[in-house]
N, C-alpha and C positions, 0 to 999 in steps of 0.2 A: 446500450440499446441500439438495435439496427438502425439506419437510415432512412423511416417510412416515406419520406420525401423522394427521396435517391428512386427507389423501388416505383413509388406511380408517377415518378416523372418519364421514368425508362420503359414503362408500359403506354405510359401515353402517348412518347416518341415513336416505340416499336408497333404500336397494336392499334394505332389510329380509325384501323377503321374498322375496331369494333365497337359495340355501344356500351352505355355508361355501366351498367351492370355486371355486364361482360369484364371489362378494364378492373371493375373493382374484386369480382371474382378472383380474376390472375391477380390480381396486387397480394388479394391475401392467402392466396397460397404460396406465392414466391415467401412473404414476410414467416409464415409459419414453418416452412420446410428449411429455410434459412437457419430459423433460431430456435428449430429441432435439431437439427444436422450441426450446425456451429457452422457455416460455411458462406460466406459470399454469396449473393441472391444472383448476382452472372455467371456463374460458375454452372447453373442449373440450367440458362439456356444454351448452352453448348450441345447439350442432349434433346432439343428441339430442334426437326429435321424441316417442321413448315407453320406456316401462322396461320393453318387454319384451329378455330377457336376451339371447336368438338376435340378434335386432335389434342392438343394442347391439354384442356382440362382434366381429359384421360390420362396422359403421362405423369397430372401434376399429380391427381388426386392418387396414381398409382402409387407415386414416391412419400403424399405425405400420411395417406390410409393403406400403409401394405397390409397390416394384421385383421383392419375390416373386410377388405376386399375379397379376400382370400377365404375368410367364416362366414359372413356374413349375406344375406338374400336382399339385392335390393335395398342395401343401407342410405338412408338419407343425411347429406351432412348439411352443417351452417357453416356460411362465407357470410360472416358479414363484412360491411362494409371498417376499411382499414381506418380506423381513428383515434389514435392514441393522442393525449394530449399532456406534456410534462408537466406540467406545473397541477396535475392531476396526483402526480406519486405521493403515494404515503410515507412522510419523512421517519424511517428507524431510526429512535434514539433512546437514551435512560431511560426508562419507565419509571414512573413514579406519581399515583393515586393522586392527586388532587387537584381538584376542582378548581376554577378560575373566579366562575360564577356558580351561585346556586339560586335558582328561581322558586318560587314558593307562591302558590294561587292563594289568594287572599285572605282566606277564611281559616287558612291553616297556618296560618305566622306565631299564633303564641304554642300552636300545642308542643310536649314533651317531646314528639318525633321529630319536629324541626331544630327543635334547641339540643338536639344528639348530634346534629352534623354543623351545629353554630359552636359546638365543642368542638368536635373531631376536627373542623376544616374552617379554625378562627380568624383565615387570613384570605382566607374568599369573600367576594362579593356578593353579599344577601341580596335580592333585588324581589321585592314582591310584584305579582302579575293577578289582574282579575281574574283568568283559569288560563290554562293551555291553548284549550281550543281557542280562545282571543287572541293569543301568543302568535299560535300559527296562520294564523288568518293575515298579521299583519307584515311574515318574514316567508321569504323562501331560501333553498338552499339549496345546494349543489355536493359536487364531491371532495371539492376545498372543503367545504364548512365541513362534511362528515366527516374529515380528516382530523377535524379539532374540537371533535362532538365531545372527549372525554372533559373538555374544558367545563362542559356546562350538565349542572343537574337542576331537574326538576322534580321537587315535591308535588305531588298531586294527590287529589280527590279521585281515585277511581269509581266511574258510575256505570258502564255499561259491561265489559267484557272481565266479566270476574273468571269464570270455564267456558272454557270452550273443549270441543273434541280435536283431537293432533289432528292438523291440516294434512293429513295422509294426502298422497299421490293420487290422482285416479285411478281407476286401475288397478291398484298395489293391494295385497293381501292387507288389511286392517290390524296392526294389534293392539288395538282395542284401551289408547292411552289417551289421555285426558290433561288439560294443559288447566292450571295454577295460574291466573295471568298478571304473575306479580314481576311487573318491571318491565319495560325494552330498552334495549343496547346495554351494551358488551362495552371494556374496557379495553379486552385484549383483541389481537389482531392477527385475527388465522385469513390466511388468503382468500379460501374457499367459502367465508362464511356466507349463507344467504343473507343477513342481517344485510348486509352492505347496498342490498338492492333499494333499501329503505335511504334515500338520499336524502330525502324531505324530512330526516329526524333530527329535530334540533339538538339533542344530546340523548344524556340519561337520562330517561323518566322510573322514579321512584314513587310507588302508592304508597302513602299512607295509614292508609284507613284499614287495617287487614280486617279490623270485625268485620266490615262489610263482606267481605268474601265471605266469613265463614257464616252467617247468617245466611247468604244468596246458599249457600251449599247444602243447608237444612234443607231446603226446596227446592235445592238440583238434583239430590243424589236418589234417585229410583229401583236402583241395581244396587246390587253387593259384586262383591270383589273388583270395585274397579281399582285402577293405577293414575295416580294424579302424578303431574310430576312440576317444580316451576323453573326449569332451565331450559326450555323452548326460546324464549325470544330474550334472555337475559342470563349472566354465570349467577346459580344457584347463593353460594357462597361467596361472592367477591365483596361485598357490602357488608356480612352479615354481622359483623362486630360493633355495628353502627347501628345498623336497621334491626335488628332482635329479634328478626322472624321466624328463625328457627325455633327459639324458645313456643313461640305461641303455637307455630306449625304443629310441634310434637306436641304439645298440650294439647292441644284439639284434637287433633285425629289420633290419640292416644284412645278415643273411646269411640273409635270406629276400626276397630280389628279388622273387619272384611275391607278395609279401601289402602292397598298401602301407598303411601306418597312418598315420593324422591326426587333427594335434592342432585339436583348434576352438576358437574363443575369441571374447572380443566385446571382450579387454585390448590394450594396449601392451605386455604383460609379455614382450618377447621375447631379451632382454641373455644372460638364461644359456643359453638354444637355441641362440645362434649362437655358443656357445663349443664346438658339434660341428660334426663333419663334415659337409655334406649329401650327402644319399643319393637318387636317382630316387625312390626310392621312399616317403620320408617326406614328408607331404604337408602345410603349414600352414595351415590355413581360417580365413577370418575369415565371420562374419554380418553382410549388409551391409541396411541401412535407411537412409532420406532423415534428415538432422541433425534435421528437423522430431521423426520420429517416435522417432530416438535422446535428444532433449535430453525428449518427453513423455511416453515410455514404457519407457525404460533406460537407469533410473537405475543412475548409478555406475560404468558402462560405459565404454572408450574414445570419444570422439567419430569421425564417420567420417574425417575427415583424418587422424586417430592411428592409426586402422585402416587403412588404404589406403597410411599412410607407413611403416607396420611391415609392411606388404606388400611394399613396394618394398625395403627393408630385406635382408628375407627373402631374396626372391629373387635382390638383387645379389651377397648372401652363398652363393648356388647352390640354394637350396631350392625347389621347385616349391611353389606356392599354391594353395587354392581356395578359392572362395567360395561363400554359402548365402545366396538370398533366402527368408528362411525364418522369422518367416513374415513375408509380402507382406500391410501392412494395406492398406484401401481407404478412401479418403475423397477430400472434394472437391479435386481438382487433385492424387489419386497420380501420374496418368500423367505429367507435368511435373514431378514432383519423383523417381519414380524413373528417368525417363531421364538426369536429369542425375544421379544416382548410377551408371547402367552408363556413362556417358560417361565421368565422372571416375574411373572404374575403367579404363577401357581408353586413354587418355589417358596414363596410368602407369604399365601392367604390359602387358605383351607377350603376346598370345593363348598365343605357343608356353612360355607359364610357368606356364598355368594350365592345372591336371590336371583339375578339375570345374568345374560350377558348379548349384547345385539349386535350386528354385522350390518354394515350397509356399506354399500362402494361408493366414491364419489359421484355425485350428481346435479346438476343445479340448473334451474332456467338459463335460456339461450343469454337474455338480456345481462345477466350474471359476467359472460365471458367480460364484454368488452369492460366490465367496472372494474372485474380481475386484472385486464392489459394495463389496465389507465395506473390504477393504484397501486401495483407490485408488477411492474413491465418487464421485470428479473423472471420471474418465475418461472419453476420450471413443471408443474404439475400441468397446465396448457397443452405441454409437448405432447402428451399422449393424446390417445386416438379416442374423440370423442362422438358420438352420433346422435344422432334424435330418438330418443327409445321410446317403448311403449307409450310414455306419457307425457311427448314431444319435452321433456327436461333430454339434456344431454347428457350422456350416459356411458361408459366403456361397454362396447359390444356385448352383446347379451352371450356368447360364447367365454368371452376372457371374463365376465363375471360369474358364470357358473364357475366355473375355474377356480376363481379366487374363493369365492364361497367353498369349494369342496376341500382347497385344501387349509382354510382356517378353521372351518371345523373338526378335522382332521389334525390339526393341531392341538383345538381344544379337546376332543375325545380322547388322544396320547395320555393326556392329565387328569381329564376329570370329565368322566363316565355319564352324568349324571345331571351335571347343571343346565338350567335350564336357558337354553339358545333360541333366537329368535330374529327376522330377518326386520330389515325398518324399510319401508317404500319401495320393498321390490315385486316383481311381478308373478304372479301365479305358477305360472313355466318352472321358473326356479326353485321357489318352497316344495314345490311336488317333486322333481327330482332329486332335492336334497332329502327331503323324506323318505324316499326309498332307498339313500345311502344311511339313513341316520335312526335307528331304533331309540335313540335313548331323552323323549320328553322334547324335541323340537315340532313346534309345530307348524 
């Protein structure tokens, strides 16, 4: 990792008498273009001709935004302030499911769902708690503890947030998806996740009580054809041989034809699924990324053969699939690497099996960056050129996202004519002129 030290010590020395913002600005553009470029952070001021600041932040921003500068009207970037902290990194090792502790609110200690994971996980530590919210009231947490949230699950009483509607972007075209609110945190550990901004999660939280949902759903559901789905704030499937929620999922909404719900996942985890019936309208997704960018940024994850052959699986077993490019990173030689992921998807799986399939490019709140540096200070998805987009989330230029949208769908139309494409929290600008390249069912 560079020398953050080194870097605002030599700013403070040289730049004395700018102010504090100012200093922090240059720190973090020297540490960015450093460990874009691979290069020595002095080596950059050799091509600094005077200390004035204007000056200066123009040359820096020219070398570490060339591709914004150049498309872009008026791009706004984030400098924050440079604070990386080691003991912050997320240590990569073995993977391997189990729990250290398992916590369990009080009322729920003898039922059947508790005594499935006092099987599964006989050598954890059962600890009953009067509820969560008591839990939380009396701990806080930081990004050590999130680093070792896998250590700890909670069974809970879910009472308030059974559905909600997808936290869409402002702004962003709607498609019109509906969130399942079964479960938060993740096992696995993709760079980019937003989950990560949730610092104050004491682990995995697991509901219980799923009648509840589906009772709250008698009296939610308004509309016909909605899309439920419960991999939003939790992997669909990483539990599910434990927790048996698939089984009930499909039983329910078995006799709701018009709502189809989907599980999403990035696992292999699919043996207890296909001990149901498949139904039209239960949908299984997988997230699909080039091996490159699964073996260097999700961790822990199925690989993409694991993923594409639990697809094949899936659907030989009758279930319709979809998939989610989601998000789409950009680096040198994406196009060539994710064409041969839409080939080797359609190679495999038959257009008429696949119910969606969605695009979205990387994006994620500002606050997001610095828990990204802290926790994978490796990383190299950072290095590209980010700005404040439409919906102050950070963004690759709205010109290199047209771009990449035109030519993955362009990808997938080579294959398959027909299936139905659609964008996830992007901007109106976009879907409209991909509509005018795209006659076949995007909307």
């Amino acid at each position: 990792m560079l020398n953050i030290s080194s870097i605002k010590k030599f700013v403070e020395e040289n730049f004395s008498h700018f102010g504090i913002n100012k200093k922090n600005e240059i720190s973090r553009l020297f540490y960015e273009i450093s460990k874009r470029q691979n290069i020595n952070f002095l080596k950059i001021i050799k091509n600094l001709k005077d200390k004035n600041f204007s000056y200066i932040k123009k040359i820096l921003l020219k070398r570490r935004y060339p591709y914004t500068l150049l498309n872009e009207k008026e791009p706004r970037f984030y400098l924050p302030v440079l604070d990386i902290h080691p003991e912050n990194k997320f240590p990569i090792k073995k993977f391997k499911l189990y729990p250290k502790r398992i916590y369990i609110e009080k009322e729920l200690k003898n039922i059947s769902f508790v005594k499935r994971f006092k099987r599964n996980f006989s050598k954890a530590e059962f600890i009953t708690i009067p509820s969560l919210k008591d839990y939380l009231k009396a701990h806080r947490y930081d990004l050590k503890d999130y680093n070792q949230r896998k250590d700890n699950f909670f069974i809970v009483k879910e009472r308030y947030d059974f559905f909600k509607k997808c936290p869409c972007t402002k702004s962003a075209i709607n498609c019109n998806y509906f969130i399942l609110n079964l479960g938060f945190g993740c096992p696995y550990e993709c760079i980019y996740c937003y989950l990560q901004e949730y610092t104050n999660s004491p682990g995995i939280i697991i509901p219980s009580n799923l009648e509840d949902f589906f009772r709250y759903f008698k009296r939610f559901k308004k509309s016909s054809k909605l899309r439920i789905g419960s991999g939003e704030f939790t992997d669909s499937l990483f539990l599910n041989d434990i927790t048996g929620y698939s089984a009930s999922l499909i039983d329910f909404f078995k006799d709701y034809p018009d709502v189809y719900f989907e599980f999403k996942t990035k696992s292999k985890n699919i043996n207890y699924l296909l001990k149901s019936k498949p139904y039209k309208n239960i949908v299984v997704s997988w997230s699909l990324n080039p091996q490159k960018i699964i073996k260097e940024c999700e961790f822990y994850t199925a690989d993409l053969k694991e993923r594409i052959e639990s697809a094949v699986i899936c659907t030989q077993a009758g279930f319709k699939v979809g998939f989610h490019f989601d998000p789409i990173i950009y680096y040198s030689g994406w196009q060539r690497d994710y064409k041969e992921v839409v080939d080797y998807l359609f190679d495999n799986i038959k257009e008429d099996r696949i119910s969606w399939i969605s695009l979205g490019t990387l994006r994620f709140n500002p606050r997001l960056k610095k828990i990204i540096e802290n926790r994978f200070p490796e990383n190299r998805i950072l290095d590209e050129e980010f700005i404040f987009g439409f919906d102050n989330k950070l963004r690759y230029p709205r010109t290199l996202r047209f771009n990449i949208y035109k030519k993955m769908l362009g990808f997938i139309r080579k294959r398959a004519k027909y299936v139905w494409v659609y964008l996830c929290m992007e901007e109106k600008v976009i879907w409209q002129a991909l509509e005018n390249r795209d006659r076949h069912q995007f909307l």
